[in-house]
N, C-alpha and C positions, 0 to 999 in steps of 0.2 A: 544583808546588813541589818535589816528588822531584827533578826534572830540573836545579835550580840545587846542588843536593848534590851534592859529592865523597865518594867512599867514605873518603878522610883525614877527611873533617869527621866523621864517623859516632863518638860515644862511646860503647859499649853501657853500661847501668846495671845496677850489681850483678854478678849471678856472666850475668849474659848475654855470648853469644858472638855474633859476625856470623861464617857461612862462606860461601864459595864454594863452588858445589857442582862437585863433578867430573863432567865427564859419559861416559857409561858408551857410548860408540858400538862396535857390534859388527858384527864380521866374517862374512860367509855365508861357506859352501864356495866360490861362488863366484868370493866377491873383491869381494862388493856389501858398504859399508857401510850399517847400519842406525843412526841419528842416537835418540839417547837419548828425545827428544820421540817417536817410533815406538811407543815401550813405552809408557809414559803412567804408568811409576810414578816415584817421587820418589828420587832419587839419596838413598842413604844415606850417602856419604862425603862429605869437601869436605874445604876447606883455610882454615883460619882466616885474619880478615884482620881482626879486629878484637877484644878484649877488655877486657870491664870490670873495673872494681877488686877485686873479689870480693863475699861479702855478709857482712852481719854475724854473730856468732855471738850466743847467749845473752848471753852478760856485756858486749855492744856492741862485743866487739873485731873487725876487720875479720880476713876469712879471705882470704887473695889467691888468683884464679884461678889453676888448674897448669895450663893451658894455655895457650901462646904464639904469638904469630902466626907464620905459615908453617908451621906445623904442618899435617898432615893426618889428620883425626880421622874416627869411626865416629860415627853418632849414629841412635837409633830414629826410627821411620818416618814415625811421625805428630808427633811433638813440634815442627818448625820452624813458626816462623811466614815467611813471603814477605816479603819485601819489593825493591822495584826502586829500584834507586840509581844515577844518570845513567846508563839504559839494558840498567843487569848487575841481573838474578836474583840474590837474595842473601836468605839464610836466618837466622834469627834464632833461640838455643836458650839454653835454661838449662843451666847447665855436671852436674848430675845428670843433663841425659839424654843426654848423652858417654857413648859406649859403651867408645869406645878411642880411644889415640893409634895411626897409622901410623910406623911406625918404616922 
């Protein structure tokens, strides 16, 4: 069912964010790249490419996300959930565990 989904159809709910993770490929002395899957830890940055409305506050007023698409943001380690959307890895996070924007 994932595979009939466009990443445009995707609407996150609440303060959730969809990012795109960046991948970390590194260079030996060499001159050999090493491909991020190599390390086998989870890309900590990415680049938003999807956000939700915000979430509510106490008095039921909506708080709007401060992050915008195309942005490229910090996020802890463990907090993404996975998910696959026609074919791309793509990460799912609540906008408190936003470490930072890349400026």
């Amino acid at each position: 069912m994932a595979q009939d989904i466009t990443i445009q159809q995707v609407k996150p709910l609440g303060d959730r964010i969809v990012i795109k993770p960046l991948s970390k490929e590194e260079k030996t002395s060499s001159g050999i790249y090493i491909p991020d899957t190599a390390t086998k830890e989870r890309p900590e940055q990415g680049e938003v490419v999807a956000v939700g409305p915000g979430e509510r506050n106490e008095k039921g007023e909506l708080v709007p996300t401060t992050v915008k698409v195309g942005q490229k943001v910090m996020f802890t380690k463990y907090s993404p959930n996975e998910i696959k959307i026609a074919g791309e890895e793509l990460l799912i996070v609540r906008e408190k565990d936003l470490l930072a924007v890349i400026e």
